[in-house]
C-alpha angles and dihedrals in degrees: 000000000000112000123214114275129248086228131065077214151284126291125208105273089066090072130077141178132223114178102196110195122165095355089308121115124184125186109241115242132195083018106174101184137357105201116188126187139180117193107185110192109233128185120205111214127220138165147196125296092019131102085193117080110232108228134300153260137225127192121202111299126247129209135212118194114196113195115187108195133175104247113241102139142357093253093112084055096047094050090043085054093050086228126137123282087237102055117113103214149030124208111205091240081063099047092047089039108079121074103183099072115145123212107198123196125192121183123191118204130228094285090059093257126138097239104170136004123197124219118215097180127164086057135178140159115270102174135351129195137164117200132201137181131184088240101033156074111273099231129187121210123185131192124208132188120204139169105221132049111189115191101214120209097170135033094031131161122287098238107260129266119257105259097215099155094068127068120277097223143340119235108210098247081088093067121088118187126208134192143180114013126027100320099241114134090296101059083051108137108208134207087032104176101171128019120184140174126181123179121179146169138210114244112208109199110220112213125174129200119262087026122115088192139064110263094211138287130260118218116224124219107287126234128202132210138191134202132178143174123211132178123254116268142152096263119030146091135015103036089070090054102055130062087218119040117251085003113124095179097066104046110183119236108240141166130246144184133173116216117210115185132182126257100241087046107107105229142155133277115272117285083025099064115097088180091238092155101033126152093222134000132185121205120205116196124210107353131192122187113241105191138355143204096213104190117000120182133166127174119282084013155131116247105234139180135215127221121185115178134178130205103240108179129013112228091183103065132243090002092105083239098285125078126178116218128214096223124344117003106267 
């Protein structure tokens, strides 16, 4: 029978995250929220000439682990990846590739003791997105899909040492997008209010008869999307995105990248910067744009377009037709 606890419950500062890729395991920091999940498919049986179902089946349970982090480096995608802390960029094929990825969990209880750890292991990403906004804070938030969760008692994490030597968080009036051409300061797209990318793969679960487990998953090949909003002016969009101005049927392919630099990085005023010296970047090959709000206006507010885009074709193979850079764009 459970017994009361000691505790009224656990804030958010008893809890940690390690993400553990290739033999290389980094603590994760600015983690805004770790969100596990287990979804177990159940079928309820019934049969003919009852109103009552007769029992129940269960097949092998799955878990999804969603981790929300403050972007401040490109160290979480590195890791993902399995690549090495000193490589300077991540193609999207390498962050959806690996499918051995492990989430570890510690808690500690009331006293400031690490009490329990959970284990996420057979991991892969699921779904990947980095969000910005003019007024707020740029996030990243990844979702993995695994096939084990281990609740570990014993040999658990020591709890991670304070980073106090990186930022805390990025606002997004450090973000500059670009778009068409060869993104340098001419290919600058201004008053710029939301910026968002998603990239994501189907995860096929393999199952075998005669076996209780999961034998494993297989990743699918990954997309990647763009959306955008932008306030009403006098030249912008979408004349950039179309081969023919004002025709929606025929939509240009283009390039894009958003550059993301550090506060304390010295850089020029917007539509001069060429991010030369840029903390991360992200390169999008061959874009179309996929919808549009043309013209949005409400009362005692601002007009606004929408912009949504798809990569459509990788020119750099083999990179699913988006990289991440550590740093400028190379």
């Amino acid at each position: 029978m459970p017994t009361a606890p000691t505790a009224i419950g656990l804030g958010s500062e008893k809890y940690a995250v390690y993400i553990e890729n290739a033999s290389r395991e980094i603590a994760g920091y600015r983690i805004q929220s770790i969100d596990p999940s287990i979804s177990i498919a159940t079928d309820i049986d019934h049969e003919l000439g009852s109103v009552d179902p007769t029992g129940s089946s269960t097949d092998a349970p799955e878990y999804r682990v969603t981790i929300e982090q403050n972007l401040i480096d490109s160290k979480t995608e590195l890791v993902l990846a399995g690549l090495a802390a000193n490589a300077t960029s991540i193609t999207l094929a390498q962050l959806f590739s690996d499918n051995d990825i492990i989430i570890y969990e510690p808690v500690k209880n009331a006293a400031g003791s690490i009490f329990q750890e959970q284990k996420y292991s057979g991991l892969a990403l699921a779904d990947a997105s980095w969000l910005m906004s003019a007024a707020g804070i740029i996030t990243q938030s990844f979702t993995l899909q695994g096939t084990t969760l281990t609740n570990l008692t014993s040999g658990m994490h020591s709890w991670p040492a304070a980073d106090t030597s990186s930022a805390s968080s990025i606002r997004g009036k450090e973000a500059i997008f670009y778009l068409g051409g060869s993104m340098v300061a001419a290919d600058t797209i201004f008053r710029v209010q939301t910026f968002s990318i998603r990239a994501s793969s189907p995860i096929t679960v393999i199952r075998e008869l005669g076996n209780r487990s999961l034998v494993g998953q297989i990743v699918g090949q990954p997309t990647v999307t763009i959306g955008f909003d932008v306030l009403e002016t006098e030249s912008q969009q979408p004349e950039t995105l179309l081969t023919t101005s004002l025709d929606y049927s025929q939509p240009a392919t283009i390039t894009g990248a958003i550059k993301i630099f550090a506060p304390t990085q010295s850089r020029s005023a917007l539509g001069s910067e060429a991010g030369t010296n840029a903390l991360k970047s992200f390169k999008f090959e061959n874009l179309k744009m996929t919808g549009a709000t043309i013209s949005r206006a409400t009362v005692r507010g601002q007009g606004t377009k929408r912009f949504d885009l798809m990569v459509t074709a990788a020119t750099t193979a083999a990179s699913a037709g988006m990289t991440v850079y550590v740093g400028n764009i190379s």
